[in-house]
N, CA, C and O atoms as a GROMACS GRO file, in nm:
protein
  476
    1UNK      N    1   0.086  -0.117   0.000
    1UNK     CA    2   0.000   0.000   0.000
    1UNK      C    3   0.090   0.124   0.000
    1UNK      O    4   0.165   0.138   0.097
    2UNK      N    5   0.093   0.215  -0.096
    2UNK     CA    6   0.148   0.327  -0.080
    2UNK      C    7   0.097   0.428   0.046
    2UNK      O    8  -0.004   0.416   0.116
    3UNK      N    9   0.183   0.511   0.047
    3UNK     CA   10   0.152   0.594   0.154
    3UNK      C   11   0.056   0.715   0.151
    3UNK      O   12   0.022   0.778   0.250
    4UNK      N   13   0.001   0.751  -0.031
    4UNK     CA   14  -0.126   0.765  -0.023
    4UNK      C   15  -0.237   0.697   0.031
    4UNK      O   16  -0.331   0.729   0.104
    5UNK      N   17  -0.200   0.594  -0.024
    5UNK     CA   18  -0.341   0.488  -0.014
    5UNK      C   19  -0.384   0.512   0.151
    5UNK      O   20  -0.474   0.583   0.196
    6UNK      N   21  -0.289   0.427   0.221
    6UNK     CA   22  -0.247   0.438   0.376
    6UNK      C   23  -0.296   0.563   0.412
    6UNK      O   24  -0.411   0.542   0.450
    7UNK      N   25  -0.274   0.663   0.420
    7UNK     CA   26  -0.313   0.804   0.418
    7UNK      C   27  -0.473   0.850   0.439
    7UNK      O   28  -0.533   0.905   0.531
    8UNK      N   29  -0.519   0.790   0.280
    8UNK     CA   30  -0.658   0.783   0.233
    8UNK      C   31  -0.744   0.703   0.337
    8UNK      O   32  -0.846   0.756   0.381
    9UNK      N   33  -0.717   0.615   0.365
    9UNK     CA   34  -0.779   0.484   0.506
    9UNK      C   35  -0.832   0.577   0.618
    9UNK      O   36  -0.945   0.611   0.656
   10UNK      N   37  -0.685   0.609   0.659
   10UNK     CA   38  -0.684   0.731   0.785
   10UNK      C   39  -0.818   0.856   0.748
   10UNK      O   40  -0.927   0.874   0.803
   11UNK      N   41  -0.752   0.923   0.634
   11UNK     CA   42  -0.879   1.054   0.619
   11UNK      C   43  -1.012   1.003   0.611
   11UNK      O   44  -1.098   1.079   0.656
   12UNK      N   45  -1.070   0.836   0.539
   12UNK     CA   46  -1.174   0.831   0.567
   12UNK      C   47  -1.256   0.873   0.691
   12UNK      O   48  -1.318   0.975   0.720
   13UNK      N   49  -1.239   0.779   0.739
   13UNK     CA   50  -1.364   0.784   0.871
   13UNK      C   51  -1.359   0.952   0.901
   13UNK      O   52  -1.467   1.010   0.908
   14UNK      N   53  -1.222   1.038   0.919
   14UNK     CA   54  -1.254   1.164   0.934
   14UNK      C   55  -1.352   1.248   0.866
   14UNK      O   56  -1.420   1.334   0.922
   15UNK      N   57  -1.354   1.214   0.722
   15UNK     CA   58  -1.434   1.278   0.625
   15UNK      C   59  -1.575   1.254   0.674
   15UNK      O   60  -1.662   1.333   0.713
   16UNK      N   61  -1.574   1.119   0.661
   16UNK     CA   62  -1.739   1.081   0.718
   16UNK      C   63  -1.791   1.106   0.810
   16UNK      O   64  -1.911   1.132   0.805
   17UNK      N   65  -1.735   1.108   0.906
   17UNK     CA   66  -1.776   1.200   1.017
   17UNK      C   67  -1.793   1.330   1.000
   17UNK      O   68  -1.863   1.378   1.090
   18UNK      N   69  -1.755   1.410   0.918
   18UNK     CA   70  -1.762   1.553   0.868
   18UNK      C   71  -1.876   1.517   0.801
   18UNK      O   72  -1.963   1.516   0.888
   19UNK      N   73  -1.931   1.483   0.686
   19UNK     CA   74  -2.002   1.419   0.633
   19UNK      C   75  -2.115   1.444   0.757
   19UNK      O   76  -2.162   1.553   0.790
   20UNK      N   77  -2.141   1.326   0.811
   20UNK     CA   78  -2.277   1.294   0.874
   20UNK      C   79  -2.298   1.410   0.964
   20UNK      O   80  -2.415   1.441   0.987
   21UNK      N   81  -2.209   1.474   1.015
   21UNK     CA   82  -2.215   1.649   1.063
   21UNK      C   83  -2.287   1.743   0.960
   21UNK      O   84  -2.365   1.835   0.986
   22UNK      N   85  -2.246   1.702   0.847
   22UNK     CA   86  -2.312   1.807   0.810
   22UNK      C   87  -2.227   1.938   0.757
   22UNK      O   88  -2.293   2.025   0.700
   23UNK      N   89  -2.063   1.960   0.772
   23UNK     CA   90  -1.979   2.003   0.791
   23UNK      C   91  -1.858   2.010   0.660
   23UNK      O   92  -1.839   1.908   0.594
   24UNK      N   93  -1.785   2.130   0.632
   24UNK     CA   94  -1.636   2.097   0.575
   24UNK      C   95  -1.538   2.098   0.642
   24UNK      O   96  -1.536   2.163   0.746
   25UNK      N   97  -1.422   2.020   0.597
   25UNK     CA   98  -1.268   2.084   0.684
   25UNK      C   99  -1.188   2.126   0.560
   25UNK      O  100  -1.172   2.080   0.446
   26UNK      N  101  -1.141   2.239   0.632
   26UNK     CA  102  -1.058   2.288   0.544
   26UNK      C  103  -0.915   2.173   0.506
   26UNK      O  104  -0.914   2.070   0.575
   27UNK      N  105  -0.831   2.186   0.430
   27UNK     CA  106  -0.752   2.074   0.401
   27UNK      C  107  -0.630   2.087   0.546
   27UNK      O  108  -0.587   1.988   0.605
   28UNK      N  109  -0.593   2.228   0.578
   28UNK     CA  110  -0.491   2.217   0.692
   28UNK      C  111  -0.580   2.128   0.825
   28UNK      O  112  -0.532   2.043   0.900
   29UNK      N  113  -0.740   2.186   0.823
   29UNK     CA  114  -0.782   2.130   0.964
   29UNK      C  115  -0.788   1.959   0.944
   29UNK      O  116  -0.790   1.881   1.039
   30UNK      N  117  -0.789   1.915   0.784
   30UNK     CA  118  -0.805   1.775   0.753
   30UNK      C  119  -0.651   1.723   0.795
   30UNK      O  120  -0.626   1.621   0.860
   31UNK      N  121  -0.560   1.813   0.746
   31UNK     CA  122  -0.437   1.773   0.819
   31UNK      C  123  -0.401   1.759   0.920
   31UNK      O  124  -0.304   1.684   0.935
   32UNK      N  125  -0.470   1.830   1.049
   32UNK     CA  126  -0.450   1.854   1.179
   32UNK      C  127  -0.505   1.706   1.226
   32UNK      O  128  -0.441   1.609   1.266
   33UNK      N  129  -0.619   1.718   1.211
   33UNK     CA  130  -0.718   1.588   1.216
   33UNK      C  131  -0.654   1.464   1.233
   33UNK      O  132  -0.682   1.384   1.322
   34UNK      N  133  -0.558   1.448   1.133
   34UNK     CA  134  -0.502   1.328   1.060
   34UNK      C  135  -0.356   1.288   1.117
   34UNK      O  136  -0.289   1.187   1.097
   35UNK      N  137  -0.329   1.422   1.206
   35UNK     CA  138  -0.183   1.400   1.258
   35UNK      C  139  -0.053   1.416   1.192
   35UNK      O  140   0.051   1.360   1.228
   36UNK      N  141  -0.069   1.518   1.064
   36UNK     CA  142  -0.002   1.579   1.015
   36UNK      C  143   0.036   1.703   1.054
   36UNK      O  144  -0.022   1.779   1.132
   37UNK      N  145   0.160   1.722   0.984
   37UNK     CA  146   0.268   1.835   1.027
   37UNK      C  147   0.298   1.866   0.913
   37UNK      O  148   0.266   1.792   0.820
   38UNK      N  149   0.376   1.999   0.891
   38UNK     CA  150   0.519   1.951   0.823
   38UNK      C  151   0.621   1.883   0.773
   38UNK      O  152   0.629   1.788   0.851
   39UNK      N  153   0.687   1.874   0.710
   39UNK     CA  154   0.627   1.966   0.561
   39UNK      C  155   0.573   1.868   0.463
   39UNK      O  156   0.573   1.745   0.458
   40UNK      N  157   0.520   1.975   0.376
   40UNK     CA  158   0.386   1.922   0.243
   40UNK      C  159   0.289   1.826   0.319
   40UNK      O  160   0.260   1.716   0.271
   41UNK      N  161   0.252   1.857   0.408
   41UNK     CA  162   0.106   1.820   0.463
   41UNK      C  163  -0.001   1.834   0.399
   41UNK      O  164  -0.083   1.741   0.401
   42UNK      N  165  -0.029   1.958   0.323
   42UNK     CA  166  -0.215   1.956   0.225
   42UNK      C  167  -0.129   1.875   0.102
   42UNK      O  168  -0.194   1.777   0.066
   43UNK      N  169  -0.009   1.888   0.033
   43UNK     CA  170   0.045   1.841  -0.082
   43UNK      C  171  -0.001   1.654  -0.035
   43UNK      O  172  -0.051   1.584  -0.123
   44UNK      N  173   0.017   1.612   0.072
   44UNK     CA  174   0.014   1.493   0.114
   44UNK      C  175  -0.175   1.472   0.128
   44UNK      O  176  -0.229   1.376   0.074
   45UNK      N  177  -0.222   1.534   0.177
   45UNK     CA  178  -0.401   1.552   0.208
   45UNK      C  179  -0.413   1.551   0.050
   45UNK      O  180  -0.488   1.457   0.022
   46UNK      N  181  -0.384   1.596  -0.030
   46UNK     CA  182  -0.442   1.661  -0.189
   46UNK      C  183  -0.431   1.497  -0.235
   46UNK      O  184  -0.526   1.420  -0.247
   47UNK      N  185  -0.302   1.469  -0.254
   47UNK     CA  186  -0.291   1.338  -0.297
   47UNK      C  187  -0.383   1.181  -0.217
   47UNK      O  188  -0.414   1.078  -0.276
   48UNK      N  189  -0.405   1.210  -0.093
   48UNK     CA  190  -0.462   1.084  -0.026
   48UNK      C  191  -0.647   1.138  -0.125
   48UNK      O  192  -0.723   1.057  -0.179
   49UNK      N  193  -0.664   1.258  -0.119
   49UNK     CA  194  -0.825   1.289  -0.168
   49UNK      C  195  -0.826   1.205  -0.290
   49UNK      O  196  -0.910   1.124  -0.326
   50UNK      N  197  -0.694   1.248  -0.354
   50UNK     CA  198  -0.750   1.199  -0.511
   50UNK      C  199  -0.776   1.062  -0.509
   50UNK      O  200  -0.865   1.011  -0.576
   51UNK      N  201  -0.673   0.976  -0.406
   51UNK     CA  202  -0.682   0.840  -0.460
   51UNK      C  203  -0.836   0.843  -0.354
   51UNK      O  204  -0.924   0.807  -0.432
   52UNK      N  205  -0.867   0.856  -0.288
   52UNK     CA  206  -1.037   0.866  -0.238
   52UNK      C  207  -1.124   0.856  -0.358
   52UNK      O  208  -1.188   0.764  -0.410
   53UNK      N  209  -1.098   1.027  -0.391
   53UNK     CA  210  -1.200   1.024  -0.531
   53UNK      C  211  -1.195   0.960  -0.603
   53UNK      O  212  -1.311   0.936  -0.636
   54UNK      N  213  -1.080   0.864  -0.707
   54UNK     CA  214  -1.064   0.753  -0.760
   54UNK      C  215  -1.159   0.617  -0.676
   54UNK      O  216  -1.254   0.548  -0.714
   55UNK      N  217  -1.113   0.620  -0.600
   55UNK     CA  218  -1.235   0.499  -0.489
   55UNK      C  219  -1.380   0.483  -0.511
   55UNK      O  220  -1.459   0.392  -0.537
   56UNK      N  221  -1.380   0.617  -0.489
   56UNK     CA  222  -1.535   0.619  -0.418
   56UNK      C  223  -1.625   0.622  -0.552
   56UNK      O  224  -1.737   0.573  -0.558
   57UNK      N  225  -1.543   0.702  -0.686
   57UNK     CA  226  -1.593   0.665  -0.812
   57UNK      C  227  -1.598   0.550  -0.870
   57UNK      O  228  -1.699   0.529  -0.938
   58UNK      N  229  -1.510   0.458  -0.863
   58UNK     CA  230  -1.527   0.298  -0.894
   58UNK      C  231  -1.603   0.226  -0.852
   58UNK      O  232  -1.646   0.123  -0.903
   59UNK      N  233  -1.643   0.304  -0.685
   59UNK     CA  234  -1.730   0.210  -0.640
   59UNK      C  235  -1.868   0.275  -0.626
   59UNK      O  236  -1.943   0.225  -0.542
   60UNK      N  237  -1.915   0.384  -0.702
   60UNK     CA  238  -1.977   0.442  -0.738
   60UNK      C  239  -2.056   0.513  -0.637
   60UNK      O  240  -2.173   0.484  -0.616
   61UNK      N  241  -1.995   0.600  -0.578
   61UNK     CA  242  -2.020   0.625  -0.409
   61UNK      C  243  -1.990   0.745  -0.466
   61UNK      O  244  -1.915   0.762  -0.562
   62UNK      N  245  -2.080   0.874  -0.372
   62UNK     CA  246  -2.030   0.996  -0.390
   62UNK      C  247  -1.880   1.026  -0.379
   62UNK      O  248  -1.795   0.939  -0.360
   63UNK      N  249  -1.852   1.174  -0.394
   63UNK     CA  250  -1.749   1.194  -0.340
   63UNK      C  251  -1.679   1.247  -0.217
   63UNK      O  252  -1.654   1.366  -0.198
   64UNK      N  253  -1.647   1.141  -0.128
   64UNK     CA  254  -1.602   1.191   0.016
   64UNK      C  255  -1.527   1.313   0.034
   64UNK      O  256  -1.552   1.386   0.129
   65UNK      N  257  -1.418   1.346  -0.070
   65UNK     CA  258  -1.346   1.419  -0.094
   65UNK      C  259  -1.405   1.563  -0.088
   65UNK      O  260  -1.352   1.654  -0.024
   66UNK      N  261  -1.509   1.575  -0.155
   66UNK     CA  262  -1.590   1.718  -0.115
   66UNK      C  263  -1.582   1.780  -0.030
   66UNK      O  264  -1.579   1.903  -0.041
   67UNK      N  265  -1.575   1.698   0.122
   67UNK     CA  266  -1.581   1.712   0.292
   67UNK      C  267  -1.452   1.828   0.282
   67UNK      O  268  -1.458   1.922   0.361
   68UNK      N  269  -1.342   1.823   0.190
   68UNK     CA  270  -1.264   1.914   0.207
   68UNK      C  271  -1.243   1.991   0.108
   68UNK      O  272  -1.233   1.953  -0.009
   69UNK      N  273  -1.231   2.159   0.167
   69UNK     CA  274  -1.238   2.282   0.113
   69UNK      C  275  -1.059   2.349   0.127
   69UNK      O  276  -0.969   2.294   0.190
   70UNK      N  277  -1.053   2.427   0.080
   70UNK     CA  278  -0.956   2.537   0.037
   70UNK      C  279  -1.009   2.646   0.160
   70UNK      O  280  -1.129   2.662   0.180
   71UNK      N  281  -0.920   2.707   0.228
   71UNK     CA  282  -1.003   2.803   0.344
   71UNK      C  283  -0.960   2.923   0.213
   71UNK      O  284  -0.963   3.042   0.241
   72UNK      N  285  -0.929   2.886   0.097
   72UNK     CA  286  -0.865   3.013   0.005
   72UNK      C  287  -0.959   3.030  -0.105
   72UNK      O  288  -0.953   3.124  -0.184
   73UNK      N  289  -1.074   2.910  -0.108
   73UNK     CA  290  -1.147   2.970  -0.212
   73UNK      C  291  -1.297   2.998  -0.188
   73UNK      O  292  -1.370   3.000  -0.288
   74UNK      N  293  -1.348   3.020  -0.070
   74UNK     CA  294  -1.483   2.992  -0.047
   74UNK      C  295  -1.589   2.932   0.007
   74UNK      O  296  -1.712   2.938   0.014
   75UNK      N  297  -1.466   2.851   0.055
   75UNK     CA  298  -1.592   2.693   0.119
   75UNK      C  299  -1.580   2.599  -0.050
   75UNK      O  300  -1.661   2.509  -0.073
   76UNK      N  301  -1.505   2.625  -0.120
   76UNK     CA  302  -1.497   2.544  -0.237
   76UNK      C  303  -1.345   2.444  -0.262
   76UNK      O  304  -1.237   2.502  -0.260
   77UNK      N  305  -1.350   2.313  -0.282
   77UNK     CA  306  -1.241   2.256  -0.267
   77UNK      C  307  -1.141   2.316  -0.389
   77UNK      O  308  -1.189   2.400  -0.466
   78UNK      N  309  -1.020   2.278  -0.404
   78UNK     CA  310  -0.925   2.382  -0.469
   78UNK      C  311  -0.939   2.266  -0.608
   78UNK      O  312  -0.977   2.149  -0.615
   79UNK      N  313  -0.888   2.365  -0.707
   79UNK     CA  314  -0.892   2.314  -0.865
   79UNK      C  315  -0.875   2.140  -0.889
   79UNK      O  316  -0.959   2.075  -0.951
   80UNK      N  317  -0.808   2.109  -0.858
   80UNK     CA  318  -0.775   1.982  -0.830
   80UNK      C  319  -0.834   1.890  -0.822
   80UNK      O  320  -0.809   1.775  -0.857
   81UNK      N  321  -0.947   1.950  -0.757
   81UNK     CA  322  -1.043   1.829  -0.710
   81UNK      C  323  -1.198   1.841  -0.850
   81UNK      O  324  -1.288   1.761  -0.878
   82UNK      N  325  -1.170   1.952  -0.895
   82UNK     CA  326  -1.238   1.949  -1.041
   82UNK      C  327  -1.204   1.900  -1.119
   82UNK      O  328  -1.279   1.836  -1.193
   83UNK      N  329  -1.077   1.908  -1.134
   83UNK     CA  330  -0.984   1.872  -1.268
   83UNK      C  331  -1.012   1.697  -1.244
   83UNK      O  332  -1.032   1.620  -1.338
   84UNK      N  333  -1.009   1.662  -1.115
   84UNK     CA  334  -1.006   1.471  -1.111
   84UNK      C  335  -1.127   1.474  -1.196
   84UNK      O  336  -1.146   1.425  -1.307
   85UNK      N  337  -1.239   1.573  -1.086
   85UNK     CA  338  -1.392   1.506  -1.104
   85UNK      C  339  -1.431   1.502  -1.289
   85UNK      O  340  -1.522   1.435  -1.338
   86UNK      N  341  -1.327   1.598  -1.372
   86UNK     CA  342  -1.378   1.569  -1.498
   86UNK      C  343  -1.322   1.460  -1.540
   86UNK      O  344  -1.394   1.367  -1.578
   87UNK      N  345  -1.174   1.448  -1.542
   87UNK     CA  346  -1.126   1.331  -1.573
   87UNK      C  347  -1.236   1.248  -1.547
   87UNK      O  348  -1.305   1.218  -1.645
   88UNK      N  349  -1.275   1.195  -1.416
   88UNK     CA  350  -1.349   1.095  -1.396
   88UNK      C  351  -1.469   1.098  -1.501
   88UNK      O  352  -1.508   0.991  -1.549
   89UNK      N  353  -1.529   1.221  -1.535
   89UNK     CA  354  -1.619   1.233  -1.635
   89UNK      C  355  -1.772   1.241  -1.542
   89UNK      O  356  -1.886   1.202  -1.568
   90UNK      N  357  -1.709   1.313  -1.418
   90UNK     CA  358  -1.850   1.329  -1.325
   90UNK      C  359  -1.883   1.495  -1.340
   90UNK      O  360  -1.997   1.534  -1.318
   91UNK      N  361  -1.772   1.596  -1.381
   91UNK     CA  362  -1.826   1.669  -1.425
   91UNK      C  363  -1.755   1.796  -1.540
   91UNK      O  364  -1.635   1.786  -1.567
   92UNK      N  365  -1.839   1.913  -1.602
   92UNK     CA  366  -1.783   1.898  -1.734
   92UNK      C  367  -1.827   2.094  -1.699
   92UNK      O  368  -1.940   2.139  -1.720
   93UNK      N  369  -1.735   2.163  -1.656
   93UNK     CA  370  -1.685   2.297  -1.619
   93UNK      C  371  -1.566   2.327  -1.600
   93UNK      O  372  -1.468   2.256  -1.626
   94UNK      N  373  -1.567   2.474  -1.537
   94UNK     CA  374  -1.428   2.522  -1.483
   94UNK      C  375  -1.399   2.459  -1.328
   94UNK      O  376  -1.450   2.363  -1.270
   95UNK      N  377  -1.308   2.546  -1.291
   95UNK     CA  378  -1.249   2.518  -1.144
   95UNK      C  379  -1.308   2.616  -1.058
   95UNK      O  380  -1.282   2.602  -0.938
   96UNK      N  381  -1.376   2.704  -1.088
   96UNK     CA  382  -1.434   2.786  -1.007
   96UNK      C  383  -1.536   2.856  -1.067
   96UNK      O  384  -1.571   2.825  -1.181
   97UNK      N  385  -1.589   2.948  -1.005
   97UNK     CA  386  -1.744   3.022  -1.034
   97UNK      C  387  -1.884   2.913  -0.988
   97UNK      O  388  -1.891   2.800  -0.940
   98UNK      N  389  -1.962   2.994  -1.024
   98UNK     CA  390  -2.093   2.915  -1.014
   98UNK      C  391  -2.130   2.818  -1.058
   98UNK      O  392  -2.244   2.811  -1.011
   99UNK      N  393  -2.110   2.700  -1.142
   99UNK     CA  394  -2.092   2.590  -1.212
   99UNK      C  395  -2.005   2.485  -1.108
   99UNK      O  396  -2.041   2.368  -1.098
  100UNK      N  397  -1.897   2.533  -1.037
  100UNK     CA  398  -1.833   2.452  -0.964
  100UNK      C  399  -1.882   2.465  -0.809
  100UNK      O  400  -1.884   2.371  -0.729
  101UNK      N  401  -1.921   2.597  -0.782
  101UNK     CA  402  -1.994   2.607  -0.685
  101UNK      C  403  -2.125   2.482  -0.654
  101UNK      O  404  -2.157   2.409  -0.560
  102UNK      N  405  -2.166   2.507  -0.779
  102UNK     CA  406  -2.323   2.399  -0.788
  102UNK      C  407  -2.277   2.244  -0.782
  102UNK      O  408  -2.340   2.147  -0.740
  103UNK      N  409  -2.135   2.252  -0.843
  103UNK     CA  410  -2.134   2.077  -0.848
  103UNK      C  411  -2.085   2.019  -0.714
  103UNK      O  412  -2.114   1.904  -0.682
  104UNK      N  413  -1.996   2.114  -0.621
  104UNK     CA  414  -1.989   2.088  -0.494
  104UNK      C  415  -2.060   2.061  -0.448
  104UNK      O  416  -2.073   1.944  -0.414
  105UNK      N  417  -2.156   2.164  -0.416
  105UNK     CA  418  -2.290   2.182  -0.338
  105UNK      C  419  -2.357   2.002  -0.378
  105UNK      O  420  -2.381   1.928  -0.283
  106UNK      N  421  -2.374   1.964  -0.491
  106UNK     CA  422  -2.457   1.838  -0.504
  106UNK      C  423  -2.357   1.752  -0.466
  106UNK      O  424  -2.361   1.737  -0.344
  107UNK      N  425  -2.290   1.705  -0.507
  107UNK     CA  426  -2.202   1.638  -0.395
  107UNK      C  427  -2.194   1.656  -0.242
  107UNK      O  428  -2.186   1.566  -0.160
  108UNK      N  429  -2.196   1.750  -0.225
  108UNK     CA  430  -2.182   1.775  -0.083
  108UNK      C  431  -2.367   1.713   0.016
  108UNK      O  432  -2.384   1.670   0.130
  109UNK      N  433  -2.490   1.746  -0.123
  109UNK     CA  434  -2.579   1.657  -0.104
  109UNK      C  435  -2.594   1.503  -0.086
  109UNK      O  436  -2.661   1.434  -0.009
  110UNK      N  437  -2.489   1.469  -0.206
  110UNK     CA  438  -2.520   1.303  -0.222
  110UNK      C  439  -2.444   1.264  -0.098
  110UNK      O  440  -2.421   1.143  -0.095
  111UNK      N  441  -2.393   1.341   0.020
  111UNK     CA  442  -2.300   1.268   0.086
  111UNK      C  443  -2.355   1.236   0.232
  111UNK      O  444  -2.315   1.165   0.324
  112UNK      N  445  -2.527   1.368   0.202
  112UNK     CA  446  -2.558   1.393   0.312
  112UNK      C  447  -2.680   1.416   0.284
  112UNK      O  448  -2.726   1.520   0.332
  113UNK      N  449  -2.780   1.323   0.195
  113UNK     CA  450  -2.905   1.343   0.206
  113UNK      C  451  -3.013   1.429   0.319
  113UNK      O  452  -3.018   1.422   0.442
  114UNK      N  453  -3.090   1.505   0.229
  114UNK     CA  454  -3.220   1.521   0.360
  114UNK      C  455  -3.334   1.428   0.400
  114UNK      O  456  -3.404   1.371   0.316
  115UNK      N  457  -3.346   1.420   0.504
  115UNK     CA  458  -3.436   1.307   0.588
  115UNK      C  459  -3.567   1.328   0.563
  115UNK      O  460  -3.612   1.439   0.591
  116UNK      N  461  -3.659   1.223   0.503
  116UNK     CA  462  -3.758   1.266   0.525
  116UNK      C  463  -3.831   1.305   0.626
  116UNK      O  464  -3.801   1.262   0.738
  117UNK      N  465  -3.936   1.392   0.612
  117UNK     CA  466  -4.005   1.415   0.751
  117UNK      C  467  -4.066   1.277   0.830
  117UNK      O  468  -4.107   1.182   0.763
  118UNK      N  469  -4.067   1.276   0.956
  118UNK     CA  470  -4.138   1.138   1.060
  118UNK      C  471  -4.292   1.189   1.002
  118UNK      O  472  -4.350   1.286   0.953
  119UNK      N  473  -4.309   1.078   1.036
  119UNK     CA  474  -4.504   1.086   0.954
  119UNK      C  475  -4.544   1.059   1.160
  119UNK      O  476  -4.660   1.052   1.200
   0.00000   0.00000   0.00000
């Protein structure tokens, strides 16, 4: 197992738990989280996401990876994580503006459905 992969294991359950919160982490607080330091810590977080997003697309599962944002662009995860999602062919925009805004946002739905109301 590379030390992405290894990496990726670890950030799960963190993500998901962000996830079922309801919540983002920024990539340093995903680092903090995770027991990272110095140096290239988000360079190390960026790489464990992708092989995530590779995952969770094969196995046709949203994308966990969403859970983390850029504290530099908005509450929006950084280019990177667009550029996979087209590769993957999940989606077909830029890296930023309203188009990437929206495709977060639905992801950030599929990860965290709303409940129906109790009857």
């Amino acid at each position: 197992m590379t030390d992405s992969a290894a990496l990726a294991d670890r950030l799960r359950p963190i993500l998901e738990d962000a996830a079922r919160r309801g919540v983002t982490l920024t990539y340093l607080e995903l680092a903090s989280a995770a027991g990272l330091g110095p140096p290239r810590a988000i360079h190390r977080i960026t790489d464990a996401l992708e092989d995530l997003m590779r995952a969770d697309h094969a196995a046709g599962r949203p994308l966990l990876a969403a859970v983390a944002v850029s504290a530099k662009r908005g509450g929006l995860p950084a280019p990177g994580f667009f550029r996979l999602a087209a590769e993957l062919g999940l989606y077909f925009g830029p890296e930023h503006g309203d188009q990437a805004a929206l495709f977060h946002a639905m992801e950030l739905q599929r990860l965290h459905p709303p409940r129906e109301p109790s009857a």
